[in-house]
PQR file with spaces between the fields and no chain letter, atoms N, CA, C, O and H, PARSE charges and radii, in Angstrom:
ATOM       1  N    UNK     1     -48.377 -111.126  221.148 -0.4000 1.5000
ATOM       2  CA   UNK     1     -48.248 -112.038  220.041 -0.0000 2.0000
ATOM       3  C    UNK     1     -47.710 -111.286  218.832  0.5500 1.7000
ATOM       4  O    UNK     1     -48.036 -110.202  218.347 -0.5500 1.4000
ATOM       5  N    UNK     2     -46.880 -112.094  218.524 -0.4000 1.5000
ATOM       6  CA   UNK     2     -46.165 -111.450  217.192 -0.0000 2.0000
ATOM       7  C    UNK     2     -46.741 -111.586  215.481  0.5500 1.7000
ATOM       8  O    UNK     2     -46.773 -112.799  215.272 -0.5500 1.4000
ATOM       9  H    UNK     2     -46.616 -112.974  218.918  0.4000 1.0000
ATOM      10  N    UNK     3     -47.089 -111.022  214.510 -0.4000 1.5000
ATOM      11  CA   UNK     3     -47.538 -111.816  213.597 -0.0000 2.0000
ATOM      12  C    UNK     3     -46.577 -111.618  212.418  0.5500 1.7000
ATOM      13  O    UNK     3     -45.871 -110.610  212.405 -0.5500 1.4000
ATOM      14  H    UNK     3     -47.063 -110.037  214.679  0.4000 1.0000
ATOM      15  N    UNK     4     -46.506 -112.515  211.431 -0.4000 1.5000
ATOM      16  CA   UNK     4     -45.522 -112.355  210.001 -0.0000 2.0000
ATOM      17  C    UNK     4     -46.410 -111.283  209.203  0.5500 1.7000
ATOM      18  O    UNK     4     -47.616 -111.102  209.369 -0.5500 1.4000
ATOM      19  H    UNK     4     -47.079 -113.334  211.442  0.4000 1.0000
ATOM      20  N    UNK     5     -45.663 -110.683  208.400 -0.4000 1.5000
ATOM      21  CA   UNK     5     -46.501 -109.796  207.312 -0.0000 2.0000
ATOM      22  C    UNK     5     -47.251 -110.237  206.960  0.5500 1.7000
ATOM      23  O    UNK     5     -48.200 -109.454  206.950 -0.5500 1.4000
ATOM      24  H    UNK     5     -44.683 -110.830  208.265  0.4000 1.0000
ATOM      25  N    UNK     6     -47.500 -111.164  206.591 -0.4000 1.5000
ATOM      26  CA   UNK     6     -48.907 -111.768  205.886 -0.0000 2.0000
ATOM      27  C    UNK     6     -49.764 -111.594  206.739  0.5500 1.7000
ATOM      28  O    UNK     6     -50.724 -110.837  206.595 -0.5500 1.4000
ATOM      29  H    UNK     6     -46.728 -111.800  206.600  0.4000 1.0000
ATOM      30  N    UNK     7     -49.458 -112.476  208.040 -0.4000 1.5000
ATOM      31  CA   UNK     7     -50.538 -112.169  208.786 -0.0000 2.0000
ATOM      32  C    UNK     7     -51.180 -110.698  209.248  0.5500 1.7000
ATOM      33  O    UNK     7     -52.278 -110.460  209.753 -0.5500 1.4000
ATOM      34  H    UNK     7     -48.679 -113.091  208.158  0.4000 1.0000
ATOM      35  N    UNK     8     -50.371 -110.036  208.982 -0.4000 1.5000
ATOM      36  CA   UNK     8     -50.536 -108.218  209.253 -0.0000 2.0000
ATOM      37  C    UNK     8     -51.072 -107.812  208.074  0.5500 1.7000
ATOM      38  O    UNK     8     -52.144 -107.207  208.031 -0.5500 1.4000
ATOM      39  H    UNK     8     -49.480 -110.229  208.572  0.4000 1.0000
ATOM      40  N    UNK     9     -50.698 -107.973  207.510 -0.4000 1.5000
ATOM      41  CA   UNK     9     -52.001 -107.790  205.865 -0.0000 2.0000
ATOM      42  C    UNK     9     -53.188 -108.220  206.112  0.5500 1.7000
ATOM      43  O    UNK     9     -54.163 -107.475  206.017 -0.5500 1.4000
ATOM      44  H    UNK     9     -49.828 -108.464  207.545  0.4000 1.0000
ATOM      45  N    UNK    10     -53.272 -109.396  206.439 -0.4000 1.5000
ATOM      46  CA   UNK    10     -54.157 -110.224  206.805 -0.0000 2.0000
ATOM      47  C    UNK    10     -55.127 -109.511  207.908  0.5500 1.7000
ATOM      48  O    UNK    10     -56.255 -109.473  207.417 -0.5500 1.4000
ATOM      49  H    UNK    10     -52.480 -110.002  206.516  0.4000 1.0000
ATOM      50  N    UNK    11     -55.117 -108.964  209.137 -0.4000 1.5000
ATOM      51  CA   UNK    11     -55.085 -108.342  209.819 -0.0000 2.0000
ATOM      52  C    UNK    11     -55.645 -106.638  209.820  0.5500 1.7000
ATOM      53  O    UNK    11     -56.506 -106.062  210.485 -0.5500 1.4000
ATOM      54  H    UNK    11     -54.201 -108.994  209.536  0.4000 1.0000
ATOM      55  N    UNK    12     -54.772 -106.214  208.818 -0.4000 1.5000
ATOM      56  CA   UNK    12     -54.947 -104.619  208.384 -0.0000 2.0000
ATOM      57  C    UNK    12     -55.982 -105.007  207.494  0.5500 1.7000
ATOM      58  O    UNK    12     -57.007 -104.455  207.895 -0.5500 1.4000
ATOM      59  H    UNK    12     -54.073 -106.682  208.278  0.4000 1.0000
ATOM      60  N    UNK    13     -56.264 -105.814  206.292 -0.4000 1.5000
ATOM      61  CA   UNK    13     -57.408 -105.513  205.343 -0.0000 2.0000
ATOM      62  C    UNK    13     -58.437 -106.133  206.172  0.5500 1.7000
ATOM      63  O    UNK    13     -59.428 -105.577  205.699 -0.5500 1.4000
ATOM      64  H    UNK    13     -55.432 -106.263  205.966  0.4000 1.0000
ATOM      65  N    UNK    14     -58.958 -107.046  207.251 -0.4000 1.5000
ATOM      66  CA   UNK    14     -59.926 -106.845  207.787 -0.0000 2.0000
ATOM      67  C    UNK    14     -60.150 -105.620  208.906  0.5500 1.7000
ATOM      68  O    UNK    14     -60.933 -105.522  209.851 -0.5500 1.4000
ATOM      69  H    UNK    14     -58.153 -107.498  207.635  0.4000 1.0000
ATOM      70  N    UNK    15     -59.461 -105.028  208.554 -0.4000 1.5000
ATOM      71  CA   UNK    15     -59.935 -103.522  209.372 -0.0000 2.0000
ATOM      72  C    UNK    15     -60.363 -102.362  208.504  0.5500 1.7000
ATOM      73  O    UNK    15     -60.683 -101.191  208.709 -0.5500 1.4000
ATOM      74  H    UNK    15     -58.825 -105.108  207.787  0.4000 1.0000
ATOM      75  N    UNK    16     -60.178 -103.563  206.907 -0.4000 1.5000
ATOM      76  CA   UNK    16     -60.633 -102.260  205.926 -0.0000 2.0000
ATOM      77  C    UNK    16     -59.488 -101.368  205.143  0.5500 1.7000
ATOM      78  O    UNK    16     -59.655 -100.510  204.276 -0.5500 1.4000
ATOM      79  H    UNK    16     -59.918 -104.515  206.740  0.4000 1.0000
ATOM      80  N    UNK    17     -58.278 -101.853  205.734 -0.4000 1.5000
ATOM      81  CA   UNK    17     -57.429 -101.068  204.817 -0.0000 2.0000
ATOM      82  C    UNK    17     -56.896 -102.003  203.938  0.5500 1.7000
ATOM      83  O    UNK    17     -56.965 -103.205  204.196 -0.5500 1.4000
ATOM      84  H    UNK    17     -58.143 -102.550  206.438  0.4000 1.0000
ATOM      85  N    UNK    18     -56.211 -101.452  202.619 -0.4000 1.5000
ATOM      86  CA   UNK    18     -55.877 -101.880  201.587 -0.0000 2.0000
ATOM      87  C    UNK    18     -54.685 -101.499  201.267  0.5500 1.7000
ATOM      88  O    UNK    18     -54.491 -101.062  200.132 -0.5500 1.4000
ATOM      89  H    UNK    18     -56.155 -100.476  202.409  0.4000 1.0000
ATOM      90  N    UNK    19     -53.744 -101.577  202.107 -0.4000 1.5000
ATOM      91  CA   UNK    19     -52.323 -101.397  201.544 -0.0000 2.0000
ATOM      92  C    UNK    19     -51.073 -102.239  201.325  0.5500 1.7000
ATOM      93  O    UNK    19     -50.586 -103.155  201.986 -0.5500 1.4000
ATOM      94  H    UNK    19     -53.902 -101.932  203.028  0.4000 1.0000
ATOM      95  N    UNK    20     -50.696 -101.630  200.162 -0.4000 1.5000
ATOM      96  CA   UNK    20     -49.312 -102.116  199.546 -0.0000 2.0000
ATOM      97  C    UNK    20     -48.707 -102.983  200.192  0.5500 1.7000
ATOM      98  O    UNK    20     -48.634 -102.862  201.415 -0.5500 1.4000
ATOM      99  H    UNK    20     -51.092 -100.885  199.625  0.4000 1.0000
ATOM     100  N    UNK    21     -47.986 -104.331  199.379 -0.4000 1.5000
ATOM     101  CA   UNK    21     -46.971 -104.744  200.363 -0.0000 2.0000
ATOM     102  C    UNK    21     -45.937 -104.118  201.092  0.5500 1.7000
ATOM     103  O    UNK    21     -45.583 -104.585  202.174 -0.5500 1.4000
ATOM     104  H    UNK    21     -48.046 -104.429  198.386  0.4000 1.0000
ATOM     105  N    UNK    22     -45.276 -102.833  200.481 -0.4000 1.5000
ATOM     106  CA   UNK    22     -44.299 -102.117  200.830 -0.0000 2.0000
ATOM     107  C    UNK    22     -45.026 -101.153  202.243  0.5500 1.7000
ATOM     108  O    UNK    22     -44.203 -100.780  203.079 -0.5500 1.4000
ATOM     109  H    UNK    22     -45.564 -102.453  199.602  0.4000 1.0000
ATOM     110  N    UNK    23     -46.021 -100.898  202.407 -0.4000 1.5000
ATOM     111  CA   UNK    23     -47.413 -100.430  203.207 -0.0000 2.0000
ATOM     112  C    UNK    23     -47.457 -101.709  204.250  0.5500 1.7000
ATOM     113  O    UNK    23     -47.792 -101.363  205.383 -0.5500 1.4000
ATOM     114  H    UNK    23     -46.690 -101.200  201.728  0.4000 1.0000
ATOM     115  N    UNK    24     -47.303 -102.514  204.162 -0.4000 1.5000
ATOM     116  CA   UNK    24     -47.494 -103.631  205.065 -0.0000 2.0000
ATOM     117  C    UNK    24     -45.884 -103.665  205.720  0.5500 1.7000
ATOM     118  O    UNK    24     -45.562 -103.256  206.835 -0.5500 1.4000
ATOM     119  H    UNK    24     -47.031 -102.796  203.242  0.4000 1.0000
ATOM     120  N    UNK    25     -45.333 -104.040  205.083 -0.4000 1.5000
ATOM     121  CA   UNK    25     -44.159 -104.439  205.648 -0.0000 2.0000
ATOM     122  C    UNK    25     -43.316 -103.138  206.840  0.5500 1.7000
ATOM     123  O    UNK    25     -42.594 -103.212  207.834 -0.5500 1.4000
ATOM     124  H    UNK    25     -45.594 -104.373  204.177  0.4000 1.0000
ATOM     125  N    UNK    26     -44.014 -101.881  205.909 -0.4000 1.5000
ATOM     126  CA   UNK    26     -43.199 -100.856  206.663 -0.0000 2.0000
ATOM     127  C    UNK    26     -43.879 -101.001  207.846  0.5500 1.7000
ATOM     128  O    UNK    26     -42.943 -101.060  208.643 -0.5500 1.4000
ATOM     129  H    UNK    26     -44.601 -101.821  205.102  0.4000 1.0000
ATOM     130  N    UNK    27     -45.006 -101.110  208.566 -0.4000 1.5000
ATOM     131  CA   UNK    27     -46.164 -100.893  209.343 -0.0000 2.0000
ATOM     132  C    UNK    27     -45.674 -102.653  210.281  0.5500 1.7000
ATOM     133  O    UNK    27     -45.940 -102.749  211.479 -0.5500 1.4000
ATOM     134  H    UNK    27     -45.767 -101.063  207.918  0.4000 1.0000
ATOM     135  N    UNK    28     -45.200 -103.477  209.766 -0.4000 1.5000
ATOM     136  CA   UNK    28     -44.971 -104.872  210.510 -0.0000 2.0000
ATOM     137  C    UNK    28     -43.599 -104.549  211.064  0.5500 1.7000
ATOM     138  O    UNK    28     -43.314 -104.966  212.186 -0.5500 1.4000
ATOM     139  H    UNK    28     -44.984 -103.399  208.793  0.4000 1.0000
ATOM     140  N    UNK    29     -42.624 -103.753  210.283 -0.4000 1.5000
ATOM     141  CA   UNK    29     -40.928 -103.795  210.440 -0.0000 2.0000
ATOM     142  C    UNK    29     -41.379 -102.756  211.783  0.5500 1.7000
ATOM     143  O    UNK    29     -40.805 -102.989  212.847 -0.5500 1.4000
ATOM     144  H    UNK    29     -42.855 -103.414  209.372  0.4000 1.0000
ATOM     145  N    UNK    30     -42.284 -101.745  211.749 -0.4000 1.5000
ATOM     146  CA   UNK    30     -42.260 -100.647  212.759 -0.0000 2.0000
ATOM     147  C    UNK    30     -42.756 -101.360  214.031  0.5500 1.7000
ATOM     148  O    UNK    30     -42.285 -101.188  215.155 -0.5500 1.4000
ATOM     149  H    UNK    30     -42.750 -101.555  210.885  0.4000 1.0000
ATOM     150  N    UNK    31     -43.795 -102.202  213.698 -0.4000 1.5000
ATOM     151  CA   UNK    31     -44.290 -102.501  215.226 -0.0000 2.0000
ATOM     152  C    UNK    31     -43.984 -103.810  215.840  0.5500 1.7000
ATOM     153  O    UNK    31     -44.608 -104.304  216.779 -0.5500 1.4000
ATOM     154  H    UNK    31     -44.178 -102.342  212.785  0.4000 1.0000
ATOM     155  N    UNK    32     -42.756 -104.440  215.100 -0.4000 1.5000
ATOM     156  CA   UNK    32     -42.383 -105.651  215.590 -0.0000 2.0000
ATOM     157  C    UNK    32     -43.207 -106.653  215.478  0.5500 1.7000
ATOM     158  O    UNK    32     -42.946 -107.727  216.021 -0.5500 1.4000
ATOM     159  H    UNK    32     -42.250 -104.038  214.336  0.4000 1.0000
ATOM     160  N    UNK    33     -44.502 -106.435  214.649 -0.4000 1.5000
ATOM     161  CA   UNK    33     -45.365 -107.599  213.984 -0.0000 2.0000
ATOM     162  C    UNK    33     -46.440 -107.303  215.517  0.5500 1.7000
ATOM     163  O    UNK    33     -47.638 -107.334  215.232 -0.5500 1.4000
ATOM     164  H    UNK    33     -44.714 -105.563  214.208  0.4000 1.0000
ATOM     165  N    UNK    34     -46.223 -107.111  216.600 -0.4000 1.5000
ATOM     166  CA   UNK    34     -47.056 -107.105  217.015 -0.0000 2.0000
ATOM     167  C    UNK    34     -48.523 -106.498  217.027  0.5500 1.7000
ATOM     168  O    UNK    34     -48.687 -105.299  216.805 -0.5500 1.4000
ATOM     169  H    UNK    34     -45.251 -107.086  216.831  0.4000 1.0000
ATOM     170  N    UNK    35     -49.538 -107.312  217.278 -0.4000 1.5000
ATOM     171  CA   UNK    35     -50.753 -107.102  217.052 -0.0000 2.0000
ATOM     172  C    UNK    35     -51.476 -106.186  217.477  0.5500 1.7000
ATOM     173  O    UNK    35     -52.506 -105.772  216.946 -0.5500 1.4000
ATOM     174  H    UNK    35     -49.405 -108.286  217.458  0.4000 1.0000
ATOM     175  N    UNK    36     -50.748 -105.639  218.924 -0.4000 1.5000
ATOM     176  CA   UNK    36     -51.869 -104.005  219.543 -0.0000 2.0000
ATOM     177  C    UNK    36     -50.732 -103.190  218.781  0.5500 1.7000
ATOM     178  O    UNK    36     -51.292 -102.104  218.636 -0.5500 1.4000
ATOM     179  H    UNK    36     -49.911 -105.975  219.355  0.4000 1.0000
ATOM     180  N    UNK    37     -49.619 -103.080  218.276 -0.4000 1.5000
ATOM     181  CA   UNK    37     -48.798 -101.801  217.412 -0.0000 2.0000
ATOM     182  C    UNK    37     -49.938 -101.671  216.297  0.5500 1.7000
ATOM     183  O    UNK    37     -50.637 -100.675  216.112 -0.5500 1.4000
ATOM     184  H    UNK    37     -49.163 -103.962  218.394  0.4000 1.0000
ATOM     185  N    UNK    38     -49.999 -103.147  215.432 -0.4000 1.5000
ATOM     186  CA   UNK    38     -50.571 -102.892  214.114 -0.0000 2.0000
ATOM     187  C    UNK    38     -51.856 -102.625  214.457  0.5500 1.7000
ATOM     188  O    UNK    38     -52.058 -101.672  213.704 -0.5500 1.4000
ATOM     189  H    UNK    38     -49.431 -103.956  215.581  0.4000 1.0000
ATOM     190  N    UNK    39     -53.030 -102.805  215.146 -0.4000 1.5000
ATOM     191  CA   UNK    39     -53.945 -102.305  215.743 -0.0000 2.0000
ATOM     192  C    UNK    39     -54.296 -100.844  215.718  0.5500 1.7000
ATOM     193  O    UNK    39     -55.298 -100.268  215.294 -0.5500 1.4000
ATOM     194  H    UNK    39     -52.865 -103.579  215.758  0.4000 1.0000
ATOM     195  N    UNK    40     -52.974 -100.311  216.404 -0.4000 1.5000
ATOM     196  CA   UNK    40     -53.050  -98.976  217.001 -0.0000 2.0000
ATOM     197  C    UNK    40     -52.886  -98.177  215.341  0.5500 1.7000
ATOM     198  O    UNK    40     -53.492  -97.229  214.842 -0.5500 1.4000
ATOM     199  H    UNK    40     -52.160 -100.779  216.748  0.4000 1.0000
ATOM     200  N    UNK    41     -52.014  -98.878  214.930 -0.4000 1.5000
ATOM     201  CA   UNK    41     -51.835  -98.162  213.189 -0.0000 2.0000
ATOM     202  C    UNK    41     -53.254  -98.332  212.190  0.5500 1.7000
ATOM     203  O    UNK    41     -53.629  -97.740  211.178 -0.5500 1.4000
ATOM     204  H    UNK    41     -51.522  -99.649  215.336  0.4000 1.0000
ATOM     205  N    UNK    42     -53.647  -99.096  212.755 -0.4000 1.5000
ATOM     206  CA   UNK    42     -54.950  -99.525  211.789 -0.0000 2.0000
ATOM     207  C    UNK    42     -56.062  -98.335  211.842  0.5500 1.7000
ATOM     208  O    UNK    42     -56.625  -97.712  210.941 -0.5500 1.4000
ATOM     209  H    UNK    42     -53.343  -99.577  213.577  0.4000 1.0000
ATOM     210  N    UNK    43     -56.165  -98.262  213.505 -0.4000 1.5000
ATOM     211  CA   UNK    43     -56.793  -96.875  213.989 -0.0000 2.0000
ATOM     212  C    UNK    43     -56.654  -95.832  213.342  0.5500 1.7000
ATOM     213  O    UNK    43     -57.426  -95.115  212.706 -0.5500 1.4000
ATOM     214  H    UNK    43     -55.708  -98.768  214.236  0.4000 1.0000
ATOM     215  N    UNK    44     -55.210  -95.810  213.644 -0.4000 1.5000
ATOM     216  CA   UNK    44     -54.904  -94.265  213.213 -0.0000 2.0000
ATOM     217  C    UNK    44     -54.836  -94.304  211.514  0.5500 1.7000
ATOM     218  O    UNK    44     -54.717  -93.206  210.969 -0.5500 1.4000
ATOM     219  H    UNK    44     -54.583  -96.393  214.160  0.4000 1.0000
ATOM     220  N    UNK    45     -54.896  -95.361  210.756 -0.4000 1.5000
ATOM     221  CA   UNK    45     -54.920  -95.175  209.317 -0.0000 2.0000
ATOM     222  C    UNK    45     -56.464  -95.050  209.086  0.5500 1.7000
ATOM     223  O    UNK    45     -56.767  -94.130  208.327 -0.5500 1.4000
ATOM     224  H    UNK    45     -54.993  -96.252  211.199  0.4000 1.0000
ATOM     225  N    UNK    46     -57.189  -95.568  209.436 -0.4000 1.5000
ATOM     226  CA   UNK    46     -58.576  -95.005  209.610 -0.0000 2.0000
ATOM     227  C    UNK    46     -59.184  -94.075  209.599  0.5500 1.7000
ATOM     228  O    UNK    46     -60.216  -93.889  208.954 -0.5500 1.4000
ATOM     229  H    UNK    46     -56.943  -96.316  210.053  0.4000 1.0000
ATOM     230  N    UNK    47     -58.495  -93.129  210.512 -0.4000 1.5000
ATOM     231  CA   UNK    47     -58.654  -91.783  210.863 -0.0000 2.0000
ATOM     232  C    UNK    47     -57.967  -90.717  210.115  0.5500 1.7000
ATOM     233  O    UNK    47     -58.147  -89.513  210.294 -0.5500 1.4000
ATOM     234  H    UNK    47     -57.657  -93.280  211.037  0.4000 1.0000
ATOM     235  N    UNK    48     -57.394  -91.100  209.505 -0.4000 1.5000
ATOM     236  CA   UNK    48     -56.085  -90.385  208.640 -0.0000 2.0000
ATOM     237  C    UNK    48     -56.709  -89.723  207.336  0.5500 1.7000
ATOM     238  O    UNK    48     -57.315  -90.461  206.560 -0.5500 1.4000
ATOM     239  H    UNK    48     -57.247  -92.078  209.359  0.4000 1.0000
ATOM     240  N    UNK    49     -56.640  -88.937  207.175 -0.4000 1.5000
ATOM     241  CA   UNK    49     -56.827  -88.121  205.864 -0.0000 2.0000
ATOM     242  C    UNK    49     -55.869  -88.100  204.782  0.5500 1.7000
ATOM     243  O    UNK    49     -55.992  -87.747  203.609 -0.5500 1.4000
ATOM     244  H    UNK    49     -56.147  -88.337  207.806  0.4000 1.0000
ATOM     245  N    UNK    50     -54.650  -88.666  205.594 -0.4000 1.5000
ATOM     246  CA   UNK    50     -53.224  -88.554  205.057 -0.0000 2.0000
ATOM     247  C    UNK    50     -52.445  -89.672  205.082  0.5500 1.7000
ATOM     248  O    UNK    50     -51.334  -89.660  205.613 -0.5500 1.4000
ATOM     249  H    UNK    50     -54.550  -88.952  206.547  0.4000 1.0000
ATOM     250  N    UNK    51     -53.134  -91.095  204.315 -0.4000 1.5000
ATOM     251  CA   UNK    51     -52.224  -92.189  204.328 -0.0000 2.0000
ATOM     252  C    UNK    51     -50.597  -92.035  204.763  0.5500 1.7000
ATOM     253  O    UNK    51     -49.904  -92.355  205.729 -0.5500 1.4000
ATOM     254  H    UNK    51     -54.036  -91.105  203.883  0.4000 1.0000
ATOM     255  N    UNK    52     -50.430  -91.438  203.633 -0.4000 1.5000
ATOM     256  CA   UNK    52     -48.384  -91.397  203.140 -0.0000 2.0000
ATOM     257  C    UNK    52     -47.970  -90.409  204.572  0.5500 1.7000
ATOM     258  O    UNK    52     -46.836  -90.392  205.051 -0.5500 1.4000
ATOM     259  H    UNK    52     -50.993  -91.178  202.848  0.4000 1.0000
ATOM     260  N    UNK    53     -48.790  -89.852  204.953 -0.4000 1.5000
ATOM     261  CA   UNK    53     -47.972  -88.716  206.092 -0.0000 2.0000
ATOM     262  C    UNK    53     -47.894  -89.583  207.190  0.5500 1.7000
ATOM     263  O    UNK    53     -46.806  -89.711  207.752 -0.5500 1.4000
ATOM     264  H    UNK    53     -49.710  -89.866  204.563  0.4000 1.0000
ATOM     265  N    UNK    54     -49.055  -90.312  207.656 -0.4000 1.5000
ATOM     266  CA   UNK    54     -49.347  -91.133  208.878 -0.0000 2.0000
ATOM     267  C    UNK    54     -47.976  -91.972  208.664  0.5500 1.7000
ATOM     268  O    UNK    54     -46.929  -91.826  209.295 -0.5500 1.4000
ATOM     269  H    UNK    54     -49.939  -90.208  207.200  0.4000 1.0000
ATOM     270  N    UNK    55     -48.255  -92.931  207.565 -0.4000 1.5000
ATOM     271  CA   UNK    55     -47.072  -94.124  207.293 -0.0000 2.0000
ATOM     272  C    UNK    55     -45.465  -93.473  207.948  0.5500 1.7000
ATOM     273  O    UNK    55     -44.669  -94.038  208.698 -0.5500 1.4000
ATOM     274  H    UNK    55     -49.106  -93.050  207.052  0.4000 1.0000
ATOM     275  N    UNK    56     -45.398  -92.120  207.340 -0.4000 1.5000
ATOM     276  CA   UNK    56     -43.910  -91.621  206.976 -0.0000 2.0000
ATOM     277  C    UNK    56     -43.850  -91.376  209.156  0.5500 1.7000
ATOM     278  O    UNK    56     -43.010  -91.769  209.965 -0.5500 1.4000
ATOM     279  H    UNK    56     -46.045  -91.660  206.731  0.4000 1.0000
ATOM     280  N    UNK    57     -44.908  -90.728  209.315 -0.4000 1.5000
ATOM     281  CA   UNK    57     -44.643  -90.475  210.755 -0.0000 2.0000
ATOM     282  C    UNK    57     -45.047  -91.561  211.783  0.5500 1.7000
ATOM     283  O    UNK    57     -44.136  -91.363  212.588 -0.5500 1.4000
ATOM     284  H    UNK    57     -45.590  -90.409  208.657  0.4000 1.0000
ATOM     285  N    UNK    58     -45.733  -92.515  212.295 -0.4000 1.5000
ATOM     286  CA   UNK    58     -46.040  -93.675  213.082 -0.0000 2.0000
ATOM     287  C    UNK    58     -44.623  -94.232  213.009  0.5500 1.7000
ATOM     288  O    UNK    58     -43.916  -94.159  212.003 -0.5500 1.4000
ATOM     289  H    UNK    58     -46.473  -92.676  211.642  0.4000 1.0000
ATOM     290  N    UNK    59     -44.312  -94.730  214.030 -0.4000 1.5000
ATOM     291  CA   UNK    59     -43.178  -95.632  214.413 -0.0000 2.0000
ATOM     292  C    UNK    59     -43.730  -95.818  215.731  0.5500 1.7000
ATOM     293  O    UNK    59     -44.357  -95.113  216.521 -0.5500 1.4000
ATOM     294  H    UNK    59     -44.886  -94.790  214.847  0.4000 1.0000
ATOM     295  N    UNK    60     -43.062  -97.611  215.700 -0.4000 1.5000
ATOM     296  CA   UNK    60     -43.366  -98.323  217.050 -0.0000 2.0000
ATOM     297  C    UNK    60     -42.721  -97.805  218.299  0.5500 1.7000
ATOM     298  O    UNK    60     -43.039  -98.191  219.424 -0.5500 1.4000
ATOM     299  H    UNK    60     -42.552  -98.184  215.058  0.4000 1.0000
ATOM     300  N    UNK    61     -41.868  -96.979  218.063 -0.4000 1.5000
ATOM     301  CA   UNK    61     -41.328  -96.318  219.672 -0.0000 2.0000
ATOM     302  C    UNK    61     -41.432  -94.776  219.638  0.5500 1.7000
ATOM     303  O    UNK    61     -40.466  -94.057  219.893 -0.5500 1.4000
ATOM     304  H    UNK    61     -41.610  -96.666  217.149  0.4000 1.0000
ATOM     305  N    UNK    62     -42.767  -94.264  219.280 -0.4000 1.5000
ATOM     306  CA   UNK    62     -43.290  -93.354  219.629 -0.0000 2.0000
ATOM     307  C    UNK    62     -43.624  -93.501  221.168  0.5500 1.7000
ATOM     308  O    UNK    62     -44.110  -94.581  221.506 -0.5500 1.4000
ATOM     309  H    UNK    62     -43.552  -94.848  219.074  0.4000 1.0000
ATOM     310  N    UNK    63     -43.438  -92.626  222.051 -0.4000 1.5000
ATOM     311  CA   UNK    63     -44.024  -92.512  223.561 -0.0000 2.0000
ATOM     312  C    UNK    63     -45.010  -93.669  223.637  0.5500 1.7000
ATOM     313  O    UNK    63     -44.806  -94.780  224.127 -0.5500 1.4000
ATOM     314  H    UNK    63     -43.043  -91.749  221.776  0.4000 1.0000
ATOM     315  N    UNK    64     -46.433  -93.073  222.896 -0.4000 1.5000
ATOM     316  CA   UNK    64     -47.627  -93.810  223.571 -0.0000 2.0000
ATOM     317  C    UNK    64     -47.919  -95.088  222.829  0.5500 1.7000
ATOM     318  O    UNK    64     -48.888  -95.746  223.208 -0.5500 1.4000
ATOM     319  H    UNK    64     -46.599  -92.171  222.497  0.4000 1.0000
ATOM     320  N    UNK    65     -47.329  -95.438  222.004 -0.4000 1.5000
ATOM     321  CA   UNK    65     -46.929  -96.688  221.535 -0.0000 2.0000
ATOM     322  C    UNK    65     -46.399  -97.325  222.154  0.5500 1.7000
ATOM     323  O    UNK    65     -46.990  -98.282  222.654 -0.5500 1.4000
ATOM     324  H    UNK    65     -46.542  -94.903  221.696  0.4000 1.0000
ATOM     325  N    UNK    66     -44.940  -97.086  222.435 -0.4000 1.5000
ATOM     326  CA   UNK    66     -43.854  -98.087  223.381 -0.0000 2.0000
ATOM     327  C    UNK    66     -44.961  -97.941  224.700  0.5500 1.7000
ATOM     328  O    UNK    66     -45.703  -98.878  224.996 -0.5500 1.4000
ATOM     329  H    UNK    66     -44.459  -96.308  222.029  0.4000 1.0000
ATOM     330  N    UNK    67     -44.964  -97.294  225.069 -0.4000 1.5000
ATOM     331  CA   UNK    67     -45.673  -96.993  226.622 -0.0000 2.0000
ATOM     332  C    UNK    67     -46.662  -98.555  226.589  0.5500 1.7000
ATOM     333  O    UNK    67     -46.615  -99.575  227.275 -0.5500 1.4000
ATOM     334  H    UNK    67     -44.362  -96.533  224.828  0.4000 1.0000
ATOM     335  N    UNK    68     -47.488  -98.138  225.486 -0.4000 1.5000
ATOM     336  CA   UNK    68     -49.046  -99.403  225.228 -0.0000 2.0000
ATOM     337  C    UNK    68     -48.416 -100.418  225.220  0.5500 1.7000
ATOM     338  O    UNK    68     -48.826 -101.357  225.902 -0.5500 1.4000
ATOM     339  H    UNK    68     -47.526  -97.309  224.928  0.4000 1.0000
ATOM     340  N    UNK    69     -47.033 -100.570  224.323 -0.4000 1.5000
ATOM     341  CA   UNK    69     -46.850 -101.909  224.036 -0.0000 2.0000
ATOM     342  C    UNK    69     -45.766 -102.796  225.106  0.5500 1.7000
ATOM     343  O    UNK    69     -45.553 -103.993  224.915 -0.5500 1.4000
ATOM     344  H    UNK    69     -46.700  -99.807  223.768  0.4000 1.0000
């Protein structure tokens, strides 16, 4: 299932994160809106010590991304 940015905002701040529209959109444009990409980013922004590094490096056709998705 695919979702619009909103809905990925929508989505990411009930997982607790709070980011930017420009933070949203980059994170929706990367995973094709889909819901286990933005998922998998939600995780890993979670875990992240390093918002801006995670953002700059995650892309949806990383190996174990494309692989998942």
């Amino acid at each position: 299932m695919s979702f619009t940015p909103g809905q990925a905002a929508e989505l990411l701040g009930n997982s607790g994160l709070r980011l930017s529209p420009p933070q949203v959109e980059l994170l929706h444009r990367r995973t094709g809106g889909w819901v286990a990409g933005l998922r998998l980013a939600a995780l890993g922004l979670a875990e992240s010590a390093d918002r801006e590094g995670f953002l700059s490096q995650f892309c949806g056709d990383d190996r174990s991304v494309a692989d998942y998705l």
